[in-house]
C-alpha positions in Angstrom: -48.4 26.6 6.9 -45.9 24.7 8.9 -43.1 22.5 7.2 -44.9 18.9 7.6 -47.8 20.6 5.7 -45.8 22.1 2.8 -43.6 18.9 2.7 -46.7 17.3 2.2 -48.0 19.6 0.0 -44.5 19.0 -1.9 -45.0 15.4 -2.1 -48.5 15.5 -3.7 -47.0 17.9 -6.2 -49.0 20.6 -5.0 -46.0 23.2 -3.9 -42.5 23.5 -5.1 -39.5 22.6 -3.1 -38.3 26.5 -2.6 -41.4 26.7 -0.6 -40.2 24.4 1.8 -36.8 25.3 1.3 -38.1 29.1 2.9 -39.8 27.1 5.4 -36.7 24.7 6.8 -33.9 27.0 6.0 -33.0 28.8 9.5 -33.5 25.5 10.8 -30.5 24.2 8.6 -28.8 27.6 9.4 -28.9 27.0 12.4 -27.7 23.5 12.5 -24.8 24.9 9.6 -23.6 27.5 12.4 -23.2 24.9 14.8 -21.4 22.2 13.0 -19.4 24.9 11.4 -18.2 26.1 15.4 -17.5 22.7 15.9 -15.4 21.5 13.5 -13.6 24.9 13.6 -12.2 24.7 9.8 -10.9 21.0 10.1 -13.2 19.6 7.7 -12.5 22.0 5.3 -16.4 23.2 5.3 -17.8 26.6 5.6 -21.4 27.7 6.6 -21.7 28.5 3.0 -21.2 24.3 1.9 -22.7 23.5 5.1 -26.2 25.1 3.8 -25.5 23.4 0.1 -25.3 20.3 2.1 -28.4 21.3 4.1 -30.5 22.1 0.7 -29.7 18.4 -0.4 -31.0 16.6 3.2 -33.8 18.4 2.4 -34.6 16.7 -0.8 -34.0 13.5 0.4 -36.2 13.8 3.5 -39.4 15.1 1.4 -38.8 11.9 -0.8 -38.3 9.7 2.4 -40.3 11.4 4.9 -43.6 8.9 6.2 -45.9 11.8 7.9 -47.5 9.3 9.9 -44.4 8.9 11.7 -43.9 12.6 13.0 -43.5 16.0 11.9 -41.4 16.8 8.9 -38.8 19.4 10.9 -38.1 15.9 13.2 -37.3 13.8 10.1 -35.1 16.5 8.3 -33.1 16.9 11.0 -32.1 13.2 11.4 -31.5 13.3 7.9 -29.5 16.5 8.3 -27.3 15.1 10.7 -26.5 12.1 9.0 -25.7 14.6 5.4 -23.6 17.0 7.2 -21.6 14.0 9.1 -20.8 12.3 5.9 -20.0 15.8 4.3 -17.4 16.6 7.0 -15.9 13.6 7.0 -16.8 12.2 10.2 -18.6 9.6 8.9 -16.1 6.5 10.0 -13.2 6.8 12.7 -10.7 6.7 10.3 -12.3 9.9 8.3 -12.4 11.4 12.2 -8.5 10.2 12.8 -7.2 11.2 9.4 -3.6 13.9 9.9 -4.9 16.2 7.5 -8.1 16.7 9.8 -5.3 18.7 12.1 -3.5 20.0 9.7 -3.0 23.5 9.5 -2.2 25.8 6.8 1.5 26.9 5.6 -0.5 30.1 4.5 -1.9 31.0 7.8 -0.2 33.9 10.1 1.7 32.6 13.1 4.0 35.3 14.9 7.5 34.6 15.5 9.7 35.2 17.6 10.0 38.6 17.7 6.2 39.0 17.7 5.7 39.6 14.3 2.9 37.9 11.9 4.8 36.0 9.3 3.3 33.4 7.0 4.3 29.5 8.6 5.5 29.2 5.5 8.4 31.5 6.2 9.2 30.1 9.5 9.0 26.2 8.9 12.1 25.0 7.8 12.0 23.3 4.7 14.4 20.0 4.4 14.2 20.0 0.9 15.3 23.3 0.6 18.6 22.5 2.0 19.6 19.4 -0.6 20.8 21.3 -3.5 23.5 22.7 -1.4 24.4 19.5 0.2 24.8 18.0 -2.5 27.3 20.1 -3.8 29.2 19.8 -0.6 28.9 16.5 -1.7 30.0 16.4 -5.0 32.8 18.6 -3.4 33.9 16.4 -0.5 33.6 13.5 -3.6 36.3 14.9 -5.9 38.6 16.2 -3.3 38.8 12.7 -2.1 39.0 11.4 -5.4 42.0 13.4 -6.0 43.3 12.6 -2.4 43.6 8.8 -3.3 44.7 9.5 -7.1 47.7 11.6 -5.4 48.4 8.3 -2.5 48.1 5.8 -5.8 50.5 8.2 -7.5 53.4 7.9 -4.7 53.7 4.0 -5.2 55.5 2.4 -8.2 53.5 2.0 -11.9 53.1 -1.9 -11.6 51.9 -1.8 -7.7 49.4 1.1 -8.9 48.1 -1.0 -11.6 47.3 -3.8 -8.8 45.6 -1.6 -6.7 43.3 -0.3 -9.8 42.8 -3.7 -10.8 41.7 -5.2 -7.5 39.8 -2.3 -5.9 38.6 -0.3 -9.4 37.9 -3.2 -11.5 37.0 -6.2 -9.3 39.5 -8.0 -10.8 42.2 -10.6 -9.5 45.4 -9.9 -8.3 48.5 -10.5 -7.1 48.3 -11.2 -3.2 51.8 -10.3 -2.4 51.9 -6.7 -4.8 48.5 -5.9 -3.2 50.0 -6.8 0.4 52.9 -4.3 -1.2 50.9 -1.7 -2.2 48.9 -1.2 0.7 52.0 -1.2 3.1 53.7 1.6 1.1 49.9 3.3 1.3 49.9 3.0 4.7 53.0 5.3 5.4 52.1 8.1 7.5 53.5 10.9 4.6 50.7 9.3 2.4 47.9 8.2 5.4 47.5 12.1 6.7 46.5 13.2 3.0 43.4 10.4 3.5 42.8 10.6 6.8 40.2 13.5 6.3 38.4 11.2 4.2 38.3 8.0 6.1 34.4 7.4 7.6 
C-alpha cells in the first residue's frame, strides 16, 4: 500500500497513524536532512526536532488532506514545508533577520593566534570584566583629588575657606569679594600644580 491509501485508510479509522508514519518517514528524513544543511545550526534545530516537527505535519495533513485533490505524499509535503518553516523561524522576515539567527556560540572552538583551539569565550574580551578594576581606579583617582583640594582649601585663611565650602559644597550664598579672594590665593601656582593633575 502506498501512503494516499494508508492515509485513507487512516482517515476512515481503518489503520493507525504509525502505519503511515512507516510509510512517509524517509520522505520527512529526507526533507529533515535538507533543511537541517541549510540552515546549518542557525535555527537552533537538529535532524532529530526536524523529524518531531515532520511527525506533527503529518497529523495535520491526514486531518486536512482531500484525496480527490492529489496524492497524499504531494499534500504532506506542502504541509511539511510550511511546519518546518514556522519551526525554524523563517516564517516572517523579521524571524529570518533576527541577530541571534547569526549568532554564534561563546562555547564553540575558534583557534587563536598561535593556532591553538581555545573556547571564544577565552578570547573575546569581556567589557564587563574590566569595571571592577576601573572603578577602583576610580574611587582612587576620587580621593586623591579629594585630598588635593582639602590640602589647596587648607593653604588659605579659616574665614576665606569657609566661603569657599559654603558657595561650592553647600550651594549657599556668599560673599562676592572673599570668594573673588579665595580663588585668587587658589590660583597661585605653589597651590595650582598640586590640582593640575586633576583638572578635566
Amino acid at each position: 500500500m502506498d501512503s494516499s491509501e494508508i492515509a485513507k485508510a487512516v482517515q476512515a479509522g481503518e489503520s493507525g497513524t504509525l502505519e503511515l508514519w512507516i510509510a512517509v518517514r524517509r520522505l520527512a528524513l529526507k526533507f529533515a536532512i535538507r533543511w537541517e544543511r541549510a540552515l546549518d545550526g542557525q535555527s537552533g534545530m537538529e535532524r532529530d526536532d526536524f523529524m518531531q516537527v515532520a511527525f506533527i505535519a503529518m497529523l495535520d495533513a491526514v486531518k486536512s488532506w482531500d484525496s480527490q485533490a492529489g496524492s497524499f505524499s504531494t499534500w504532506f509535503v506542502i504541509i511539511l514545508k510550511g511546519a518546518f518553516t514556522e519551526a525554524a523561524g523563517l516564517r516572517t522576515a523579521r524571524e529570518r533577520n533576527d541577530p541571534l539567527r547569526s549568532a554564534q556560540s561563546l562555547d564553540a572552538p575558534v583557534t587563536d593566534e598561535n593556532g591553538e583551539e581555545v573556547e571564544g569565550s577565552d578570547i573575546v574580551p569581556d567589557p564587563a570584566a574590566e569595571r571592577p578594576f576601573e572603578d577602583v581606579a576610580e574611587l582612587d583617582f576620587t580621593e586623591k583629588r579629594r585630598k588635593a583640594v582639602e590640602a589647596a582649601l587648607a593653604s588659605l585663611p579659616e574665614h576665606l575657606q569657609e566661603t569657599i565650602r559654603a558657595k561650592y559644597y553647600r550651594g549657599e550664598k556668599a560673599n562676592n569679594k572673599d570668594v573673588n579672594a579665595a580663588l585668587r590665593a587658589l590660583r597661585h601656582p605653589l597651590i595650582t600644580n598640586g590640582l593640575r593633575p586633576y583638572l578635566n
